[in-house]
Structures are given as structure tokens and as C-alpha cells.
MARSEBA-725568 format. One record per residue (C-alpha): residue in one letter; x, z, y. Coordinates in steps of 0.05 Angstrom, whole numbers, padded with zeros to 5 digits, always signed. Each point is the difference from the previous one (the first is absolute). Layout:
REM MARSEBA-725568
AXZY
...
REM end
This chain:
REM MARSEBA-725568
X+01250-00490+01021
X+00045+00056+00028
X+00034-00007+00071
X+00048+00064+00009
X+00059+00025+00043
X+00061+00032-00034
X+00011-00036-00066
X-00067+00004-00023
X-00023-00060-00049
X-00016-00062+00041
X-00024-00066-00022
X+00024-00053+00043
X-00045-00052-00014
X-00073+00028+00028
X+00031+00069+00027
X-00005-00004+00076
X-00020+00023+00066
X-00045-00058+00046
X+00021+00009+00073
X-00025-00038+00051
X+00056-00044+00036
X+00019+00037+00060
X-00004+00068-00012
X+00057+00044-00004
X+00021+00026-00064
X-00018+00073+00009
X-00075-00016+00007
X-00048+00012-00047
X+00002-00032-00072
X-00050-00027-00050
X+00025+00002-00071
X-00035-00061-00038
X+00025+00020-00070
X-00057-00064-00029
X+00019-00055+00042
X+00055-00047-00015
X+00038-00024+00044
X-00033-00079+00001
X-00070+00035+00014
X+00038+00044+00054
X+00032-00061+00039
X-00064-00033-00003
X-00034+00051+00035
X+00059+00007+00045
X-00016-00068+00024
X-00073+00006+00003
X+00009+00059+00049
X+00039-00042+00040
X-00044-00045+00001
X-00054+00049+00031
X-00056-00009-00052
X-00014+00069-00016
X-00058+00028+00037
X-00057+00057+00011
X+00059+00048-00030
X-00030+00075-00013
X+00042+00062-00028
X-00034+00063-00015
X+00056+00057-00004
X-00048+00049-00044
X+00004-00053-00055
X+00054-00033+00000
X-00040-00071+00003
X+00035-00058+00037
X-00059-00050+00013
X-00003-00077+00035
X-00010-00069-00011
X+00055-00053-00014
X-00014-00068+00022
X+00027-00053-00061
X-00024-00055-00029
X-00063+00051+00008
X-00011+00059+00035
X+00003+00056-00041
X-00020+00077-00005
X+00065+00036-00008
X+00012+00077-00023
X+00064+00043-00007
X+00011+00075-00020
X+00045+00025+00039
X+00030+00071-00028
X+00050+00045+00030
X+00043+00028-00046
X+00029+00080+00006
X+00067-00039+00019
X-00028-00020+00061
X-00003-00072-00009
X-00064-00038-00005
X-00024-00052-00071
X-00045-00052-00011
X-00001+00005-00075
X-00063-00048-00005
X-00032-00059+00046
X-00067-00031-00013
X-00019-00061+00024
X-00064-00062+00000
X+00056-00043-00025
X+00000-00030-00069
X+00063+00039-00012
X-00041+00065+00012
X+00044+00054+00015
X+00082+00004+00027
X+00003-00072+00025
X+00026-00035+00062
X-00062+00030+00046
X+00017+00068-00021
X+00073-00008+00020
X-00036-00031+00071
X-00031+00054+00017
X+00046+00054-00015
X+00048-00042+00044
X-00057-00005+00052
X-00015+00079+00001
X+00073+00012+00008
X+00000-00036+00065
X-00061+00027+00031
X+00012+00052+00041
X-00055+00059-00007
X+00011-00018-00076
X+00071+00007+00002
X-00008+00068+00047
X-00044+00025-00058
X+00045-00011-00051
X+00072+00027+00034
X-00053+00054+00017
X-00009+00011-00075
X+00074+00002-00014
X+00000+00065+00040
X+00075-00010+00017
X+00026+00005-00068
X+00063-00027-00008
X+00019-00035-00064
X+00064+00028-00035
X+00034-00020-00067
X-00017+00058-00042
X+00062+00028-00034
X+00018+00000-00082
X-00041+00046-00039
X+00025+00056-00037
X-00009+00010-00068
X-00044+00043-00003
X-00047-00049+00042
X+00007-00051-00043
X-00021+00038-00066
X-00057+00032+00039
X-00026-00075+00022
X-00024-00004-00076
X-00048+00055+00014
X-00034-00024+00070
X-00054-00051-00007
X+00003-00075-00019
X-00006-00049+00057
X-00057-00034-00038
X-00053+00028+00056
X+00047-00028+00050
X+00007-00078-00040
X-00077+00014-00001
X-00007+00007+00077
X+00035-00069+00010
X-00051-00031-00036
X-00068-00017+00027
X-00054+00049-00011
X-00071-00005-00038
X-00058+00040+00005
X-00070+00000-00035
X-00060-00025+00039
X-00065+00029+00001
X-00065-00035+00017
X-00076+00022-00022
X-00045-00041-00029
X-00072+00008+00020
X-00048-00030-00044
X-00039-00062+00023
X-00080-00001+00000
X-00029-00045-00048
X-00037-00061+00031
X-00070-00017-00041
X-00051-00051+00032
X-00039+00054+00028
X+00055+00044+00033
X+00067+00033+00002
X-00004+00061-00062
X+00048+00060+00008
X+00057-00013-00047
X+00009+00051-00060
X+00073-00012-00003
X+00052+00059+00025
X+00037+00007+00055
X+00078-00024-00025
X+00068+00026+00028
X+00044-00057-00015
X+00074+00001+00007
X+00055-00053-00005
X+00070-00016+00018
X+00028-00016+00072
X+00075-00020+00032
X+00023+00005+00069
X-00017-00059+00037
X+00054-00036+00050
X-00050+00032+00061
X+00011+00079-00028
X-00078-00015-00035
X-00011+00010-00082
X-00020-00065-00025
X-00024-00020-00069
X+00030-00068-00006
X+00056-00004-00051
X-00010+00070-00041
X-00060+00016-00044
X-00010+00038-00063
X+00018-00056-00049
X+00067-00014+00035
X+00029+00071+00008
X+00046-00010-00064
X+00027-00071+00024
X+00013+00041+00064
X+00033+00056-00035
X+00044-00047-00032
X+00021-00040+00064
X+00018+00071+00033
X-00021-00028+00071
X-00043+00066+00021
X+00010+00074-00008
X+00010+00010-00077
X-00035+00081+00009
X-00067-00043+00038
X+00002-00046-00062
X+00003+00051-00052
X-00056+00042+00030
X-00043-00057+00007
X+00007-00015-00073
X-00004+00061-00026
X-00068+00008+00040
X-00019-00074-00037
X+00016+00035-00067
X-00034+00067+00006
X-00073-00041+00027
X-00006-00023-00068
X+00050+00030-00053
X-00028-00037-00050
X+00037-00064+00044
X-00063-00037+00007
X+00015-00011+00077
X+00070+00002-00004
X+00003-00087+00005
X-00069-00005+00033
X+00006-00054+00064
X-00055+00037+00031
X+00026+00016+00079
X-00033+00070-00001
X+00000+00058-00042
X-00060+00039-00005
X+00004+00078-00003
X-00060+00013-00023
X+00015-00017-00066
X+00078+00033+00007
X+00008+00036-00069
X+00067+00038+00016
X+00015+00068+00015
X+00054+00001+00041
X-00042-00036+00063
X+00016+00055+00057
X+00072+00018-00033
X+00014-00079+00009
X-00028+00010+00080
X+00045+00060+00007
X+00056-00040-00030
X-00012-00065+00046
X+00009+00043+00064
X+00063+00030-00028
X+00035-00070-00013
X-00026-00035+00069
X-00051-00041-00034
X-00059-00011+00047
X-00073+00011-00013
X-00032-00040+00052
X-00080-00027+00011
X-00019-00066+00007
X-00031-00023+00065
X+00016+00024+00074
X+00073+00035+00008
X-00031+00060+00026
X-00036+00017-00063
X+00037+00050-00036
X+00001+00019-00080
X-00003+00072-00006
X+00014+00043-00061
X-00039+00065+00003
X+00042+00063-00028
X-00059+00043-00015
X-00037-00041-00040
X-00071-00003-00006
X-00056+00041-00043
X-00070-00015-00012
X-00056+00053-00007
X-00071+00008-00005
X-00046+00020+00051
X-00068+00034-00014
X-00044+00019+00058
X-00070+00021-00005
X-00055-00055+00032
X-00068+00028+00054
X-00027-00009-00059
X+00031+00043-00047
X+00035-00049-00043
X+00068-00008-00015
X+00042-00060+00030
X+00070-00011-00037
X+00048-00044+00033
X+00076-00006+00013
X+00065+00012+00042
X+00061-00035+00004
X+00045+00042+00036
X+00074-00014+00015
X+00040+00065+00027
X-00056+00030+00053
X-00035-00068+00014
X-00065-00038-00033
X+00005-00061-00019
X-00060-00041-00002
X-00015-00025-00072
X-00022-00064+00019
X+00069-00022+00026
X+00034+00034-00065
X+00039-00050-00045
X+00022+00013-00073
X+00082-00003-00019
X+00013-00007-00077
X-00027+00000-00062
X-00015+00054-00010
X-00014+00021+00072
X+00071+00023+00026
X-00022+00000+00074
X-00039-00024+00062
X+00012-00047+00060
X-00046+00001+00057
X+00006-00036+00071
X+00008+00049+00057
X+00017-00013+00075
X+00081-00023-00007
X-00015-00037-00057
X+00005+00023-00075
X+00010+00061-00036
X+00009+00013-00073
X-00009+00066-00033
X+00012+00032-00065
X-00061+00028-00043
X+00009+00076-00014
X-00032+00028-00054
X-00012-00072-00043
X-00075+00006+00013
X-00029-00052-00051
X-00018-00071+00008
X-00080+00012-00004
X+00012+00055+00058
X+00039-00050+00040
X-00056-00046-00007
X-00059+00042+00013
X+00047+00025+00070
X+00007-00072+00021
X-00057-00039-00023
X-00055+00049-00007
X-00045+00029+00050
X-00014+00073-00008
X-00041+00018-00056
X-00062+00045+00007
X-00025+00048-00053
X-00064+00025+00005
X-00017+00076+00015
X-00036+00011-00063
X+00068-00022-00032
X+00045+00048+00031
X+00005+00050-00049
X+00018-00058-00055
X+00049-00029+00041
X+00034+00058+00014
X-00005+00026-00070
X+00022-00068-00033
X+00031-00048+00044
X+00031+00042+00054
X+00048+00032-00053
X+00024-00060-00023
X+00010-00039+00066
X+00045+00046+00014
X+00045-00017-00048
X+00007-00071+00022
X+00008+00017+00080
X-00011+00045+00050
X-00061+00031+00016
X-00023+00041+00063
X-00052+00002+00049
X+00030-00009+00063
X-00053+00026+00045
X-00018+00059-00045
X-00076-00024-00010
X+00001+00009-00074
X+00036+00060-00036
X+00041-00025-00060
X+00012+00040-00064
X+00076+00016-00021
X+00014-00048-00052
X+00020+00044-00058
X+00022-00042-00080
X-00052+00002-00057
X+00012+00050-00048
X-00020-00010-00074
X-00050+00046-00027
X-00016+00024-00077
X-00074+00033-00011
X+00010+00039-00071
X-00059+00030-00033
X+00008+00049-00050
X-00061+00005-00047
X-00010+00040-00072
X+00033-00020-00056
X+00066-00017+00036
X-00028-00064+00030
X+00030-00025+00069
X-00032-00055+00036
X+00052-00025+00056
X-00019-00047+00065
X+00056-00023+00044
X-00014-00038+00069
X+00035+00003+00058
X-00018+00039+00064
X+00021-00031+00065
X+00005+00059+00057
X-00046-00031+00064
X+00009+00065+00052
X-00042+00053-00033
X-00039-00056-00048
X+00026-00020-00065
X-00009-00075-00017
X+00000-00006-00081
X+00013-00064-00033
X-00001-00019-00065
X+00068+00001-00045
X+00013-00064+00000
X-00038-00049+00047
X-00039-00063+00003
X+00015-00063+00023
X-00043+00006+00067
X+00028+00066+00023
X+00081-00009-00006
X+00005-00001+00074
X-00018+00063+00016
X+00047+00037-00050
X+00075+00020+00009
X+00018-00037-00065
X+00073+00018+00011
X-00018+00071+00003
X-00041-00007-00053
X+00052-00022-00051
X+00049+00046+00026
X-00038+00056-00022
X-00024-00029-00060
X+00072-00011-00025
X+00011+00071+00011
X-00055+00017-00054
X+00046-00039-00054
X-00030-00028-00067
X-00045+00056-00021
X-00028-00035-00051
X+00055-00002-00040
X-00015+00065-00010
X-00072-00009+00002
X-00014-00059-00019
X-00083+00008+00022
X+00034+00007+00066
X+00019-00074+00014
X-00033-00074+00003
X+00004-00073-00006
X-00014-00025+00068
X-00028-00056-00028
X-00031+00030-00062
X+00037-00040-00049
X+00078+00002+00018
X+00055+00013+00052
X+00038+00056+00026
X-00048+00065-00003
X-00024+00042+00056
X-00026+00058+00016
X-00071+00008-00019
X-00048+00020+00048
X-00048+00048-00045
X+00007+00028-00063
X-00013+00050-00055
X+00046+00051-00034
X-00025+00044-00067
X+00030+00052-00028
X+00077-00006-00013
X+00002-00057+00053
X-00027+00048+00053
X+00050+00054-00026
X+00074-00048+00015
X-00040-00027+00064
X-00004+00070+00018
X+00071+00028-00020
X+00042-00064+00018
X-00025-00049+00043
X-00045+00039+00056
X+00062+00057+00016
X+00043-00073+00015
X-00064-00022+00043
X-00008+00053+00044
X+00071+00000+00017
X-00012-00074+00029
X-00007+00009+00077
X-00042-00060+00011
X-00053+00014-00058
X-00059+00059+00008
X-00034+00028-00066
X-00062+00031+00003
X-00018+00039-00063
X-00070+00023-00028
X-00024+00036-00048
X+00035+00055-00038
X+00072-00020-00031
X+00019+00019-00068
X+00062+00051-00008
X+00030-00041-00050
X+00053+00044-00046
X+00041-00012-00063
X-00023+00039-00062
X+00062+00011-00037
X-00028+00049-00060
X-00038-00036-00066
X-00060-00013-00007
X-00044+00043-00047
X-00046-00043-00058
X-00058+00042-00029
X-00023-00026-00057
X-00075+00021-00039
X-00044-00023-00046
X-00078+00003-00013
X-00052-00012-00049
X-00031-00074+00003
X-00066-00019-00026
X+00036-00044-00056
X+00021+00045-00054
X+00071-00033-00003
X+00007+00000+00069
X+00030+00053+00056
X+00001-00013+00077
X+00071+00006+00025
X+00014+00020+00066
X+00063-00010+00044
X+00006+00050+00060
X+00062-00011+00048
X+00014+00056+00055
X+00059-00004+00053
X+00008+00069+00033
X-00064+00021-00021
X-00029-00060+00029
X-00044-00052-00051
X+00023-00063-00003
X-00046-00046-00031
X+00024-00032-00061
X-00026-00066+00014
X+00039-00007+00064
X+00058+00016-00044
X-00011-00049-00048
X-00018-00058+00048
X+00065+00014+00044
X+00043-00006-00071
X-00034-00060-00018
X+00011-00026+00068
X+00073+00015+00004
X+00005+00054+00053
X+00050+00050-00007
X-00032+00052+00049
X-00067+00026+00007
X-00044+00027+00063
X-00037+00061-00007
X-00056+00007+00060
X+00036+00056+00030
X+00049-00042+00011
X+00052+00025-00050
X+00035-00045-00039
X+00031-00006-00075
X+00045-00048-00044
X-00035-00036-00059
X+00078-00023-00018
X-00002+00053-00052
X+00011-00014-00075
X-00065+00057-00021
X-00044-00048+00046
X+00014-00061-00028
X-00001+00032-00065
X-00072+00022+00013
X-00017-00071+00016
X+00016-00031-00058
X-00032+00056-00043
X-00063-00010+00037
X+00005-00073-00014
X+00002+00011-00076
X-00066+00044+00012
X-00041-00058+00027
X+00033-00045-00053
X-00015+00040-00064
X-00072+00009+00012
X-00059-00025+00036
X-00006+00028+00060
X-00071+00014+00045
X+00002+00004+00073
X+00056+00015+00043
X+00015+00070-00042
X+00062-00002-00058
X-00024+00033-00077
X+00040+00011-00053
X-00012+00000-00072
X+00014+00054-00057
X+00039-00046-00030
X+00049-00011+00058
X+00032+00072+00000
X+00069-00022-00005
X-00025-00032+00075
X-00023+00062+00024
X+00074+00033-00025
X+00033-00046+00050
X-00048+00013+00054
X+00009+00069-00016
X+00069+00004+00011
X-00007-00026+00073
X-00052+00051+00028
X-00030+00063-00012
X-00061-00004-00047
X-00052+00036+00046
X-00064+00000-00046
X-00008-00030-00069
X-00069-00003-00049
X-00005+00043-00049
X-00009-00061-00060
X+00055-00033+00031
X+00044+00061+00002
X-00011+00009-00075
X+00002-00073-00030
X+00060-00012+00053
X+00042+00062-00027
X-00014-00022-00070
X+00013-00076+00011
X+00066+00024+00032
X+00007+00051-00055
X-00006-00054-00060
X-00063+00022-00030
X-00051+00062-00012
X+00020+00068-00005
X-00046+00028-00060
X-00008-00059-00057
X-00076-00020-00017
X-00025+00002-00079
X-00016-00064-00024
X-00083-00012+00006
X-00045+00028-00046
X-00034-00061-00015
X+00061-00034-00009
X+00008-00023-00087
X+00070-00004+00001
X+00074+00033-00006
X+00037-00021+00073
X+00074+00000-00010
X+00035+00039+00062
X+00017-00056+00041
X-00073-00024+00002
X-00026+00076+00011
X+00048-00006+00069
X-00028-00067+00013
X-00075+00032-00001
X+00026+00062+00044
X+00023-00058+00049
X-00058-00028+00003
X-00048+00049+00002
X+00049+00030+00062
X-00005-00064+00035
REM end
């Protein structure tokens, strides 16, 4: 409803002024912009009539209060606002009445303070002499710049009635058994629902709850930013929407699972909605701005032991834990009773639930002196990663908490075998607490298991290079891990060496610690050189054959040789550490020649012969090496084998009765060569 001088919009039909009769028409004015004009006659007459009593104003508020005398008496209420024109509105009236709010009684006692003198003083008073003027046209650059100024929805808003949201704590009740009253286990519950303005200026309950705020938002009868809040706050309790119909009266905010709690408190006091505490009016709902932290206390007992307990603290002042009540779920805050009523506070720091517990449930914990040194080493470290620790009178000194570091033990040993540990090491002051790599059900409270698999990311999958490196955590399957101990031989100690220990000790959270004496591991890149040598056997068909390989003047023994070809390796480790490719066609060569040794004859023991009648064998093997030392038999029935046959022919025998034709006197000088 708009009432205006100077061609400003007017509806004639519930746009007027309520004057009492008699008064001239330069006094004061009261704009009823919700009451028609039936409701405003009727109140016109009830004035006359004198039934308006125990009438009240209060000038800080605005808040016209009395009774009105009808077929009841009832409890009447008007906002009264003055406007920057000067003139003074009652854009809302509650009353007892069934109609409820801008009704006949309203217009009554509007009429009624217009006629009272010390009200009527206050309000000319209020009008501070300003004189009401039509305003003249608007440019046009006024009127395009209106589209830029705010809406007047905050205005439509402020001639609705008002909500708020109630607060009342709910103190569990001791449980009666035949015997006696038992303390109750339950918690202490901050419960909040939604109030109105009552017709005597009080927030009542009747006619608004939870499960009616949508009806109400449809009817448009109360302030449309109140209504939105107050759903929005219905919504974010339980986002899932499990609440969102419940007809319970009172939300509990203990179990609030939102995160936008204290952004929706900030909001309420920014759109006028009221957060007010149920009970006496003087009790006040306060929102603490500096939030609250819990911490740890340890002080040391006479007797030497430690006592833990905790502090609730909110800005400079202690709070006593026994008054402390939980907000959310999780904990999002506290609410505790103090001396003008109720204060809420923000947690800082999101201690976690079990520390919020043990600070408002628990009485402080003593640990033994003999225990001190564990507790410090163990469970200190790690309590300080859930809250705040200190010792507020200084009794006990308290090690700087400093983050485990991941430690690798490698032993060097002969024969280029590395046996490797890793555990981690947990800095307590100038004592190192080592646990084991990975850790056992019982103990996973007193590790920083974060920290932990930070740095063990860092390390990356080593045993994909290594595959000895890694485990099964299970044994059998799933995603491997790094394994606590193992053993590296020969070329597996040489790439642990050379590729994955440089990337390790560039890792700032993980220590190695080496001992023993490290290989210099080098590339050979010149041939190898194969000596090869025969000697006389027992067996008179029969030579030893002997297979010397030397790499820089350096043996290398011949059955490491042939086991790394037969195994597949392409590189072989010499103890010095040098190193050599068996990818080379003369190697494999020599392989497959020694192969055809051991399958042409039978062979005793673990050393290789060769036959006199395998010298087109020992040409091949020849042609690989340098022949170092050869028998002298074998030298001359190799030479003549490879010659084709003996160099001076043999008569036939003497006792031979018979004329051989040439072809069978070569066949006897064969065979008496052979």
C-alpha cells in the first residue's frame, strides 16, 4: 500500500491516513497502508467508544502496545516506523483476535495513540519539523539511474511480520529405577525451532513450525527473506531431506550435518531475523566471534605422574567442560550457559570427535611415572596431531614434535650381496622412536599414517624395477607394497646401486644408512679373451679341454659364464665390480659349442673332454680363442685328422699273405693312424 504526496501512485481503496476526530489537519499522521477502510471505521468507532486501554509506546522500537475491549479483550501490537519523509507507518498490526494481524483493534489503537497526548508529543517530536512537499518530475537521467538502486523487496519485507528462530536446551532427565534416581547418559541438546511476533511484542510458537514453513511461504503472510532462511536452515540439517517434512516442533543441532551453520548466523543478523532463547526475556543468545579451541593439558602430579586433561577456551576465557555442548555432526561448534544467558561458539582447528569427548566427558587421565618416557615417545607425538598440546603450568617439559622420517639400513656384503631393512624413525627430542615399516593392528594410533603414506608415495613403485623389492600385503594378491626386508645378489645389487638409491637419497623425508664397502660398478666395453688348452686324460681316446675366460686381465670363471647364458642374462658381474655384455654373437657361439661337447661324449664330473675324433670341434673352438696349451698326441693326431691322413705311408704287415690293392693300403694307414 503506498500513501504519497505529489502524484505518486495511490491506491484509494486501503491507502490512508487514521486521524483521530478533532485534531487539526497539520498534526501528526499514521499511514495504515494494510487496513481497509471497513477495518479502519470499525476501529474508528471502537475508539469512540473508549475501549482501548493500558496503551504503551516505546519510541526506540517503534512498538505501539494496548488492549482493545471487543467481544473479548484482546492483546494488541502495532509497528510504528518513521519514514526519511518525515511521516510516520504502521505497515503491520498484530492482534489476540482470530483475524490475527491488521484488523479493526489495530486500526483502534492507532486511532487511540493519536489522541493521547504524551504519545502524540512523541510522535510530532519524531517528525522533527519536516514539512511534506510534492517532490518535483525527475529528470532523465534519474529515471534510468532508478534501474540501478536497490529493489524495494527489503522494504515489502519490513511490512510483513517478522520470524525468528527459538532456542531452548534440553537437559537430560535422570532415569527413575525402583531403587533410585540414575544419572542419565543422554547429552545435553540445543534445540531450535520457529517463532512469530505475538499481538503483545512476545515470539510465540502457535501457528508456525517446521512442517508448515512452505504452506506459509506460499500464503506470503510473513517476511519472505525470514522464510527462506528458515528453510534453507531445514534443508542444510539433513541434506539428504530426511527432516525436511518431519512434524517434530524442535530441531536438534547436535546432529546438524551442514556446513554453512555460522555463515547462516551471520546471514540472519544481516536480514533482521532474530535469534532469540527460550525462557525469561532477559536471557540473551549470543554468537561468539572468536570461536572456541580445545587443547590438552599435561601437568606433572606430587607424585611424579603425569595427569592429562583438557581446556575449552573461547578468546581469553575457560570454559568449564562440564557445561560444554556439541553443535553438528561432525562437531561444528559449542554452546555453553554463561551469566546473560547463552553463547555459541565456533570450533577452531576441527579437533576430532574422540578429543571432544574425552574434553567433555572424561576426567583427566593419569599415566604413570614409569610410563613417561613411552608416552612421550609414542603417544605424545601423535596427540598432537589431533589437538593441542601444552603444559600450562610448565611442570612437564614437552619435546618439539618433529614428522617420522623413513629409514633404509643397506648392507653391503661379498659377492655383491645387499641385504636392505626399512622402518621408520620417529624424532622424540634427542631419542629416536623406530617402528616397524608397516604396523600392526594394535599400534595404528600412535603413528602419523598420513605422513607415512606421503612419504611412501614419494619412494614410487621400485619394484617394478626390482621386483624382490615389493609384496603382497596379504601374501596371495592385491596392490603390492613396499617390502620391509630383503636380499639383492649380484646384478640386482648393481641397478639398486646405480638407479634406484641416487633417486632415494634425493628424497628429503627418507635417511639411508649404508654399510659395508660398495662396489664401483663400471662398464667393460673391450672383448672378452677365451683361452683354450688341452691335456692328456687317463683314457687313451680322451683329452681334458679347458675353457679360460679373462676380462682385463681379470679371470672370469667359465661356469658363471655359462650359467648366466643359460639363464638369459645379457650382462655379467665380475667381483670388482666391473661389468660386461654376454649379448655377443662369439658368446653364444661358445655356448652352443660347449653344448655339443657334453652331447657327443660321456662326460665325468663337472670338467668338459673332448675326443680325438671330434677335431673338426676343436677347429671351431679354435677359431674363437687363443689355443694356450695343447698335448703333444693330440697336437699330432689333430693336425693329421685336419690334414686328411698320415704324412709318410706304412708297408703292408709282414705277416700279412696277401696283395692289398691301393685303396685298401690307405684304409690300413687310416687305421693304424687312428
Amino acid at each position: 500500500m503506498v500513501s504519497a504526496v505529489g502524484g505518486a501512485e495511490t491506491r484509494t481503496e486501503r491507502s490512508h491516513s487514521l486521524t483521530p476526530p478533532g485534531t487539526h489537519s497539520s498534526g501528526p499522521t499514521v499511514h495504515t497502508p494494510n487496513i481497509n477502510q471497513r477495518s479502519s471505521a470499525a476501529g474508528r468507532e471502537y475508539f469512540l467508544q473508549d475501549r482501548v486501554k493500558d496503551l504503551a509506546f516505546e519510541s526506540a522500537t517503534g512498538l505501539l502496545r494496548g488492549k482493545v475491549s471487543g467481544s473479548s479483550v484482546y492483546s494488541t501490537t502495532a509497528k510504528l516506523v518513521h519514514g526519511v519523509s518525515g511521516q510516520w507507518t504502521a505497515p503491520v498490526g498484530i492482534c489476540s483476535c482470530p483475524v490475527r494481524q491488521n484488523c479493526k483493534h489495530v486500526a483502534a489503537l492507532i486511532f487511540a495513540a493519536r489522541a493521547d497526548p504524551y504519545i502524540s508529543e512523541l510522535l510530532i517530536g519524531g517528525n522533527q519539523g519536516v514539512a511534506v512537499t510534492a517532490a518535483p518530475a525527475s529528470a532523465d537521467w534519474e529515471q534510468s539511474l532508478r534501474g540501478l538502486l536497490p529493489s524495494g523487496d527489503s522494504q515489502r519485507d519490513n511490512d510483513r511480520p517478522p520470524l525468528a528462530l527459538q532456542f531452548e536446551v534440553e537437559r537430560p532427565k535422570p532415569r527413575f529405577t525402583y531403587r533410585n534416581a540414575a544419572p542419565s547418559t543422554a547429552e545435553v541438546e540445543l534445540n531450535v525451532r520457529p517463532v512469530l511476533l505475538g499481538a503483545r511484542g512476545t515470539w510465540i510458537r502457535t501457528g508456525i513450525a517446521w512442517n508448515t514453513l512452505n504452506y506459509l511461504n506460499y500464503s506470503r503472510k510473513f517476511n519472505e527473506q525470514h522464510l527462506d532462511w528458515l528453510i534453507e536452515l531445514l534443508q542444510s540439517h539433513s541434506p539428504g531431506g530426511r527432516a525436511y517434512n518431519s512434524a517434530a516442533a524442535w530441531l536438534p543441532l547436535s546432529t546438524y550435518s551442514g556446513r554453512n551453520f555460522w555463515d547462516m548466523l551471520e546471514r540472519a543478523d544481516h536480514i533482521g531475523l532474530a535469534l532469540v532463547l527460550a525462557g525469561p526475556a532477559a536471557q540473551r543468545l549470543t554468537v561468539q566471534p572468536e570461536g572456541a579451541g580445545v587443547s590438552l593439558d599435561i601437568d606433572r602430579t606430587v607424585g611424579g605422574d603425569l595427569r592429562l586433561g583438557a581446556q575449552i577456551t573461547v578468546g581469553s576465557d575457560s570454559v568449564d567442560p562440564a557445561d560444554v555442548g556439541i553443535l553438528g555432526k561432525p562437531p561444528i561448534g559449542i554452546f555453553y550457559p554463561t551469566d546473560s544467558g547463552l553463547s555459541l561458539a565456533a570450533l577452531r582447528d576441527s579437533p576430532s570427535p574422540a578429543v571432544l569427548d574425552f574434553a567433555t566427558h572424561t576426567s583427566p587421565l593419569l599415566i604413570p611415572a614409569a610410563d613417561e618416557d613411552k608416552f612421550l615417545s609414542q603417544y605424545y607425538p601423535q596427540l598432537l596431531r589431533t589437538a593441542k598440546v601444552a603444559s600450562s603450568d610448565e611442570s612437564v617439559e614437552l619435546p618439539q614434535y618433529t614428522p617420522p622420517v623413513l629409514s633404509l639400513l643397506a648392507s653391503y656384503a661379498a659377492d655383491h650381496v645387499l641385504r636392505l631393512h626399512w622402518e621408520w624413525h620417529y624424532p622424540v627430542g634427542s631419542r629416536i622412536n623406530a617402528q616397524p615399516l608397516w604396523p600392526f593392528h594394535d599400534d595404528v594410533a600412535t603413528r602419523d599414517d598420513v605422513t607415512e603414506q606421503r612419504i611412501i608415495a614419494s619412494v614410487g613403485k621400485i619394484w617394478e624395477q626390482l621386483p624382490q623389492l615389493g609384496e603382497s600385503p596379504n601374501g596371495i594378491w592385491g596392490e603390492p607394497r613396499l617390502r620391509a626386508t630383503a636380499t639383492l645378489r649380484g646384478l640386482e645389487t648393481m641397478t639398486f646401486t646405480e638407479e634406484v638409491l641416487p633417486a632415494l637419497n634425493h628424497l628429503p623425508d627418507v635417511v639411508v644408512d649404508i654399510e659395508g664397502a660398495k662396489a664401483e660398478y663400471r662398464e667393460v666395453l673391450e672383448a672378452p679373451v677365451v683361452k683354450i688348452s688341452t691335456q692328456q686324460s687317463s683314457e687313451r681316446d680322451w683329452f681334458d679341454l679347458g675353457i679360460v675366460v679373462t676380462l682385463e686381465g681379470e679371470p672370469v670363471s667359465f661356469a658363471a659364464i655359462f650359467s648366466a647364458l643359460a639363464a638369459g642374462q645379457t650382462r655379467l658381474l665380475l667381483p670388482s665390480g666391473a661389468h660386461f655384455s654376454l649379448d655377443l654373437p662369439e658368446m653364444h657361439q661358445l655356448r652352443e659349442l660347449i653344448d655339443e661337447a657334453r652331447a657327443l661324449g660321456d662326460q665325468h664330473g663337472d670338467g668338459l673332454r673332448i675326443s680325438r675324433f671330434q677335431a673338426g670341434l676343436w677347429d671351431e673352438l679354435a677359431q674363437l680363442g687363443v689355443v694356450d696349451e695343447q698335448a703333444a698326441a693330440w697336437r699330432s693326431t689333430v693336425s693329421g685328422l685336419l690334414r686328411g691322413g698320415s704324412a709318410e705311408p706304412l708297408p703292408a704287415p709282414a705277416m700279412l699273405n696277401a696283395s692289398l690293392r691301393p685303396y685298401q693300403l690307405e684304409g690300413f694307414n687310416w687305421l693304424r693312424f687312428l
